[in-house]
C-alpha positions as CSV (number, residue, x, y, z in Angstrom):
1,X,35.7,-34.9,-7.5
2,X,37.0,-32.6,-9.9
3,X,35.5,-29.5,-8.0
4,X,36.8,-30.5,-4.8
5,X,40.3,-31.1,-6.4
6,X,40.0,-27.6,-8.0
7,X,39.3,-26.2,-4.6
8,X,42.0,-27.4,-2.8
9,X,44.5,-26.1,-5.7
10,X,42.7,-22.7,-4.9
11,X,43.4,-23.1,-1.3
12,X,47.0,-24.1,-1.7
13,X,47.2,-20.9,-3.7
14,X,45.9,-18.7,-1.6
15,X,48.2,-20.4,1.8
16,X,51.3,-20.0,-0.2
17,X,50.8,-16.1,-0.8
18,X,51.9,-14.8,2.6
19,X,49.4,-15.7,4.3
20,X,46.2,-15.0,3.0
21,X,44.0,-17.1,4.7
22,X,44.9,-15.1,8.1
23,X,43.1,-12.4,6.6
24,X,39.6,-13.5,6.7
25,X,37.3,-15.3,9.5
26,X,33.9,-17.2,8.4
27,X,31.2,-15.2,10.3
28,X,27.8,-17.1,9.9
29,X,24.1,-15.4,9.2
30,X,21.6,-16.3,9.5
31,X,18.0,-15.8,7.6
32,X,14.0,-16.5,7.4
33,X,11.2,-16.1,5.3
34,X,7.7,-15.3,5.9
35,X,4.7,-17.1,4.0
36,X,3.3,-15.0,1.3
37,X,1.6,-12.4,3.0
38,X,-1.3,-10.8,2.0
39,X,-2.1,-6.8,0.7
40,X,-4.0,-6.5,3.6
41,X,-1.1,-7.4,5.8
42,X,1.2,-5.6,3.8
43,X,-0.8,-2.4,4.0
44,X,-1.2,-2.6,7.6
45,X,2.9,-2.3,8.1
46,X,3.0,0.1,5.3
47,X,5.2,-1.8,3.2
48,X,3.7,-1.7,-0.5
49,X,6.3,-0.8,-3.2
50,X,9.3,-2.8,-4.0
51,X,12.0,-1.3,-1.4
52,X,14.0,-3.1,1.1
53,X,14.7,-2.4,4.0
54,X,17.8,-2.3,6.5
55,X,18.8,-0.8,10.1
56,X,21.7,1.1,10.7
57,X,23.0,0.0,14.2
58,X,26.0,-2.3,15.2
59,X,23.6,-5.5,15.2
60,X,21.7,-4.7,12.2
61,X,18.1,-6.9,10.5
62,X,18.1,-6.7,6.5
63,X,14.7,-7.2,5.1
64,X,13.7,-7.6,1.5
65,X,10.5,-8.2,0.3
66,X,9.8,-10.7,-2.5
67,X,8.2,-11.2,-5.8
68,X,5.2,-13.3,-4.0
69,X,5.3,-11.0,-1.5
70,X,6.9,-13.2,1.2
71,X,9.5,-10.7,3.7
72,X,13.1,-12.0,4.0
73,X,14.4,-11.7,7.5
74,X,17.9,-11.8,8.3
75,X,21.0,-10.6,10.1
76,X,21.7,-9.2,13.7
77,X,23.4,-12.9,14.8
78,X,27.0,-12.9,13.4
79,X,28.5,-15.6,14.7
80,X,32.0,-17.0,14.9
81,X,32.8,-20.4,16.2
82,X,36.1,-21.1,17.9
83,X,39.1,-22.3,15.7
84,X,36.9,-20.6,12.8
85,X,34.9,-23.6,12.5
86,X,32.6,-24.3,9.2
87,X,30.8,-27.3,10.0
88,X,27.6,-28.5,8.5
89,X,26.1,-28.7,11.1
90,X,26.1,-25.0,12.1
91,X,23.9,-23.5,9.2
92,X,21.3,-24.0,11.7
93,X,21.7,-22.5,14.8
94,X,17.6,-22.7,16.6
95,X,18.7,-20.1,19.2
96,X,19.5,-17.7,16.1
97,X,15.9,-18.3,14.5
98,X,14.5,-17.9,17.3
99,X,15.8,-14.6,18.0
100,X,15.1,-13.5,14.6
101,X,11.6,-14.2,15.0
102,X,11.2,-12.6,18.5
103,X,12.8,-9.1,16.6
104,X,10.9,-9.8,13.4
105,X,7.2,-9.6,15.5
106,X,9.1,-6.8,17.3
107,X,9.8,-4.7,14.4
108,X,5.7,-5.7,13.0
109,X,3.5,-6.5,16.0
110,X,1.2,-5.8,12.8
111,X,2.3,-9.6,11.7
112,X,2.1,-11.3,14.7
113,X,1.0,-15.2,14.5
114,X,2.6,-15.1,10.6
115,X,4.3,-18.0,9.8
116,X,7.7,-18.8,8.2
117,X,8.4,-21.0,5.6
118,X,12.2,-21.4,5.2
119,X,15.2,-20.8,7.5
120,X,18.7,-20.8,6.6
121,X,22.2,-19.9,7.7
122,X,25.0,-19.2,5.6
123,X,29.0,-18.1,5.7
124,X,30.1,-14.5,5.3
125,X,33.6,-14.1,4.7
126,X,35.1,-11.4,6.5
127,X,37.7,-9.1,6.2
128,X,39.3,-7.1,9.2
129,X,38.4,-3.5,7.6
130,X,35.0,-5.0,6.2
131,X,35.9,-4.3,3.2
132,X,37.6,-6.7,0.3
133,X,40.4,-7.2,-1.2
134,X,42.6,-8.6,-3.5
135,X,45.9,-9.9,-4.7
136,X,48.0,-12.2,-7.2
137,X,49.2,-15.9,-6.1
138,X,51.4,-18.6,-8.3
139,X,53.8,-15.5,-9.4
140,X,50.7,-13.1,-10.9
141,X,48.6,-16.5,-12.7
142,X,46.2,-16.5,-10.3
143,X,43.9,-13.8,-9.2
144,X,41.9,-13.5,-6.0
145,X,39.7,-11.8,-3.8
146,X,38.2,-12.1,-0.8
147,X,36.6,-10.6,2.4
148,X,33.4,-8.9,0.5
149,X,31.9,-9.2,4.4
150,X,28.7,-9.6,2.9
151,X,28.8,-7.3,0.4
152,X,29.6,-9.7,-2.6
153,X,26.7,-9.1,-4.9
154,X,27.2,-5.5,-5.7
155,X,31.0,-5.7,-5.0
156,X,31.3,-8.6,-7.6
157,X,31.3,-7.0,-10.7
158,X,34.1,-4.3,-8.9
159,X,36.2,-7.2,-7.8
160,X,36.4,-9.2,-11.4
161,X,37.3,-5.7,-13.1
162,X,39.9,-5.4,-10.3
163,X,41.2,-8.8,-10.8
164,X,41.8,-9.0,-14.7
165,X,43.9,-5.6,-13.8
166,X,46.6,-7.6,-11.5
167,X,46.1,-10.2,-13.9
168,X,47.5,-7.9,-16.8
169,X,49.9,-6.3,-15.0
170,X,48.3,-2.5,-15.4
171,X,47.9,0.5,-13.1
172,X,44.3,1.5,-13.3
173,X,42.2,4.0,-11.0
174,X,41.2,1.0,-9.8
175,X,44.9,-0.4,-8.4
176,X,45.9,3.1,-7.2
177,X,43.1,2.9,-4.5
178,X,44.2,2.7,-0.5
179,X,41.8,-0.5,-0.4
180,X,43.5,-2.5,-2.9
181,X,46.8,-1.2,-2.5
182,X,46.9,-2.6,1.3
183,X,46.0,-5.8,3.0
184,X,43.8,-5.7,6.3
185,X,45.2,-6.7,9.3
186,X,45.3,-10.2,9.8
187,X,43.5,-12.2,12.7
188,X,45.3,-13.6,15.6
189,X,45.4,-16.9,16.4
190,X,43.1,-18.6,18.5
191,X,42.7,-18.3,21.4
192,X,43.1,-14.6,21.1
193,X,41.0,-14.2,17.9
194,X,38.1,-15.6,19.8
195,X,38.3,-13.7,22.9
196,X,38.9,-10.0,20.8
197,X,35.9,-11.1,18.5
198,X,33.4,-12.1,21.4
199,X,34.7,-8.9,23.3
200,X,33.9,-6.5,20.3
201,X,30.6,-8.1,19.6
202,X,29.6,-6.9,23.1
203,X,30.9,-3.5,23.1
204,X,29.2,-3.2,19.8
205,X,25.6,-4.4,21.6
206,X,26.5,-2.1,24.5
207,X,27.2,0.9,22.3
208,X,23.8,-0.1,20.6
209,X,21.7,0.3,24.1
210,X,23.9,3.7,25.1
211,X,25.3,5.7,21.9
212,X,28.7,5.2,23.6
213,X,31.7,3.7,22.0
214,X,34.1,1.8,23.7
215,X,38.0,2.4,24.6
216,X,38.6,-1.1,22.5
217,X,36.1,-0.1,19.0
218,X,38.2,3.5,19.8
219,X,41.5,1.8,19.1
220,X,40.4,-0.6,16.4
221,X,39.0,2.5,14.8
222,X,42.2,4.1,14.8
223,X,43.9,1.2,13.3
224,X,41.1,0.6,10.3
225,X,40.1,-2.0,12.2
226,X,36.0,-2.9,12.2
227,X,33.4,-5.7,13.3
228,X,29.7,-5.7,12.3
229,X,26.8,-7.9,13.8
């Protein structure tokens, strides 16, 4: 109880700095994981040393390979549900596994027939630009940031340096960059924010299959405006 009455101070926070929570959209992604795979299997997709492994297109599979040599799976879906939804029941999405499968045996028709032990689905929160950022609430007591777009782990450390800097009230090389010193451009309301979304997401799958960028990615690009997937 006192966790969830901690959260929704946070969130009050965050409403009452000009609108904050406009700023972001939770995106869901979604992930598997092989069974432990053997050296022979692991030799025969030439994947030995500790590396991982990521493609570089608009819809875009992260791979990592683990300690027991299982290969984590993940990405390419990034979904958005209408009225930025964030229910439950949405961390698994069967049409998304199955997909991820398909391009999985796709990527190592080596590993056909292997089997997968966990699936999962999880929210990314995302920022116009793709990139975080951050700001004060509660006249300069409270610190925040937000939209790390899936990029939280190795932004982290970044963001909490960047934080105790607003908190304290200094300029650092940190606070003078463009990134920090701006917010992204905030989502529309629905049902706009849906259609603009679903309408990038394909232009973003199209440009995949051609090399051609659209007339709308064109403009967002000249307003700092991205979408990944």
């Amino acid at each position: 109880m006192r966790s969830r009455n901690r959260r929704r101070w946070l969130y009050r926070a965050l409403v009452c700095d000009q609108g904050a929570r406009t700023t972001i959209i939770p995106i869901f992604d979604y992930a598997l994981m092989t069974e432990p795979l053997t050296e022979a299997q692991l030799a025969a997709i030439g994947w030995q040393e500790r590396h991982g492994v990521a493609v570089s297109g608009n819809q875009f599979h992260y791979s990592r390979k683990t300690a027991d040599n299982r290969i984590l799976w993940g990405g390419y879906d990034a979904v958005y549900h209408y009225g930025s939804r964030r229910d439950v029941a949405l961390f698994n999405r069967p049409e998304t596994f199955d997909r991820l499968r398909a391009n999985f045996f796709a990527a190592f028709p080596a590993l056909k027939g292997t089997e997968f032990s966990h699936a999962w689905g999880g929210i990314i929160d995302t920022s116009a630009r793709l990139t975080f950022f951050a700001g004060t609430a509660l006249q300069g007591h409270l610190a925040y940031a937000l939209g790390f777009t899936g990029q939280g782990v190795s932004a982290s450390r970044f963001a909490a340096l960047t934080m105790l800097d607003l908190l304290q009230g200094v300029e650092t090389e940190r606070t003078r960059l463009r990134m920090l010193r701006t917010r992204p451009v905030p989502f529309p309301p629905e049902p706009t924010r849906s259609i603009v979304i679903s309408w990038a997401q394909n232009d973003l799958s199209r440009e995949d299959q051609t090399g051609e960028r659209s007339l709308l990615l064109r403009s967002l690009d000249r307003f700092g405006i991205g979408f990944g997937s």
